[in-house]
C-alpha positions in Angstrom: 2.7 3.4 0.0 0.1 0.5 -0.5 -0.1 -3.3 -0.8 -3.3 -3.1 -1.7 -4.3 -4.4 -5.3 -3.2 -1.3 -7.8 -2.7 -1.3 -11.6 1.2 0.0 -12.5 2.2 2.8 -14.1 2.1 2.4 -18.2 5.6 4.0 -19.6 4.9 7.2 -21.0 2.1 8.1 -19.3 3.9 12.0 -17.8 1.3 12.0 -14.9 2.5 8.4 -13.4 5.6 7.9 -14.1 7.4 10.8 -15.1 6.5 11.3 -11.2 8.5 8.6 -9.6 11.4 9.6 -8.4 12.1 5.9 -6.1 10.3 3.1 -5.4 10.8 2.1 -1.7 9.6 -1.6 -1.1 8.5 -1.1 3.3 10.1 -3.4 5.7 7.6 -5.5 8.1 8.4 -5.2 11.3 6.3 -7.6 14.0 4.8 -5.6 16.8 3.8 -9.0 18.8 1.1 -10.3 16.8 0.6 -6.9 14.8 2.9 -5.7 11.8 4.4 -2.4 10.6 5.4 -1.4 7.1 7.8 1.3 7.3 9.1 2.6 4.2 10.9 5.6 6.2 14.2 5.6 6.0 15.5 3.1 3.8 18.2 2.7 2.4 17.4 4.7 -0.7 16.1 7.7 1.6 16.8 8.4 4.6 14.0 11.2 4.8 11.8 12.7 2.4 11.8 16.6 3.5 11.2 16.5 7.4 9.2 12.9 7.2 11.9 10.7 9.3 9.5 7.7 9.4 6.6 6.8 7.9 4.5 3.8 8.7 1.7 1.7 7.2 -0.4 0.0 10.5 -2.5 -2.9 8.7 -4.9 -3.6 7.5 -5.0 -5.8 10.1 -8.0 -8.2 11.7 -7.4 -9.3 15.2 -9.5 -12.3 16.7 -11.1 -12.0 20.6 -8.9 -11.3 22.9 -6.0 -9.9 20.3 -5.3 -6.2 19.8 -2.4 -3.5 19.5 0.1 -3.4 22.3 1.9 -0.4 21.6 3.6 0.4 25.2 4.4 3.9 26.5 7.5 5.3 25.0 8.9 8.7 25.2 9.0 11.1 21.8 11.3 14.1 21.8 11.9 16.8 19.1 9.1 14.9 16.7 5.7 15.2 15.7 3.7 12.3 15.0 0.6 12.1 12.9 -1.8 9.2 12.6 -5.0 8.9 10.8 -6.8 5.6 10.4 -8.9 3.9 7.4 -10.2 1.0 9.2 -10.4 0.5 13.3 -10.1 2.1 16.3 -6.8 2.9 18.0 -6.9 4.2 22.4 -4.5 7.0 22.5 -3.0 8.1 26.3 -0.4 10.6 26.7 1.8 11.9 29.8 -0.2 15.3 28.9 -3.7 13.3 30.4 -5.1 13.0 27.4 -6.8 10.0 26.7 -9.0 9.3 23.0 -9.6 7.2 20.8 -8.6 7.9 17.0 -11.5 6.2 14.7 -11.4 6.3 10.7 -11.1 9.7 9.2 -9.5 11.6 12.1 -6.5 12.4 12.6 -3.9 12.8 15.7 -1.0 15.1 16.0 1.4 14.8 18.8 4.0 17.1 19.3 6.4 16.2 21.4 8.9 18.8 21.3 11.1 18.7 24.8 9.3 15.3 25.6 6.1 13.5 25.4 5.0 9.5 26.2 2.5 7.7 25.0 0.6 4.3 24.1 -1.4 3.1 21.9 -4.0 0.2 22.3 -6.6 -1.6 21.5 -9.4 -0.6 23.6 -10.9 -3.9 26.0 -14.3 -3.5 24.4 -12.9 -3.9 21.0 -10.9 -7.1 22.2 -14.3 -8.7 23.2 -15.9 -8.7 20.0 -12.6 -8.8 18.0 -11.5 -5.5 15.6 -9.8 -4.6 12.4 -7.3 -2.3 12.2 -5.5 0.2 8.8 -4.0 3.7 9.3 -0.6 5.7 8.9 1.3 7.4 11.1 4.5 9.7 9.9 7.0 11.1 12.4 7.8 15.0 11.2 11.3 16.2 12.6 10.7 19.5 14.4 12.9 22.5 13.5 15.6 23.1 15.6 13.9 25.9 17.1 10.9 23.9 18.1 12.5 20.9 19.0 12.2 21.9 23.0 8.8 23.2 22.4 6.2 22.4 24.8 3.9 19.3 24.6 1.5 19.3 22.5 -2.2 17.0 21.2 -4.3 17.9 18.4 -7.6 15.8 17.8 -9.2 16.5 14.7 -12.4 14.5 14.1 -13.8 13.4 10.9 -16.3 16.2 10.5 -13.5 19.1 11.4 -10.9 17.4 8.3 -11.4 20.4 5.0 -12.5 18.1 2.8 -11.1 18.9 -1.3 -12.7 16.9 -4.1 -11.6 17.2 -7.9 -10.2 15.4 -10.6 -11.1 12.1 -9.2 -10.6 12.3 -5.7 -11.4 13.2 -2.8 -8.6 13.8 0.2 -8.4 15.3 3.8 -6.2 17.9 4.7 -5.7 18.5 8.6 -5.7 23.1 9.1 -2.5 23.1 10.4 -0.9 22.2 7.3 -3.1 23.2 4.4 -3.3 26.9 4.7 -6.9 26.7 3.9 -9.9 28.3 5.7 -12.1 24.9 7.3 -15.2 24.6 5.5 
């Protein structure tokens, strides 16, 4: 999911388009002076496997003074995992952890039988003014871990495997890639 300048598919051409099964076109949704894309769920799908939501922040600029406002709210039965492109995001949690998330880590929240947390601007970043451009998707849990315990994973730039072929180059957090970190 981007709105960032990108050349369309060419009919015929198996590696593009044979691939698209949809297109979703994201809602905006207006955090108070900040907007959302969410293109999960949509009418056209609700989830794709056990992604319920999934969220483009940005990109974003905000002017002195101006930031993300994202209040304390609970999570439960849910994973969430953000990584950031451009920015800095202050994440606090009701487990006492409190970090920011910079471009090329990555958060994961578990929130199993229920987790709050916020997510901010940080005051020194509203004095100079900051950008801001990251996803976040929300993973449903499997019914057996959905009143798991509590759970924050940081994973710094450095820590992300890193695989590059064929053109690009992506970052693939342990939990999920089944491969040994570098």
């Amino acid at each position: 999911m981007s709105w960032q300048p990108a050349k369309d598919p060419k009919p015929g051409d198996k590696l593009a388009c044979d691939a698209i099964d949809i297109v979703i076109v994201p809602r905006a949704r207006d955090l108070g002076g900040f907007s959302v894309r969410r293109a999960l769920p949509s009418t056209q799908r609700q989830m794709i496997g056990p992604f319920i939501f999934f969220d483009q922040m940005g990109p974003a600029e905000f002017l002195l003074g101006a930031g993300m406002d994202v209040r304390p709210h609970p999570h439960i039965g849910l994973s969430t995992v953000t990584y950031l492109f451009d920015g800095e995001i202050m994440h606090r949690d009701s487990l006492g952890t409190v970090l920011p998330i910079r471009p090329g880590e990555l958060n994961w929240m578990t929130a199993g039988r229920g987790s709050a947390h916020s997510e901010r601007t940080a005051p020194e970043l509203r004095s100079v003014g900051s950008k801001l451009f990251g996803i976040q998707s929300w993973v449903a849990l499997s019914a057996p871990d959905e009143e798991a315990e509590p759970d924050f994973v940081h994973y710094d730039a450095n820590d992300l495997p890193v695989l590059d072929g064929e053109g690009k180059v992506i970052r693939v957090p342990d939990r999920c890639s089944g491969l040994p970190l570098p």
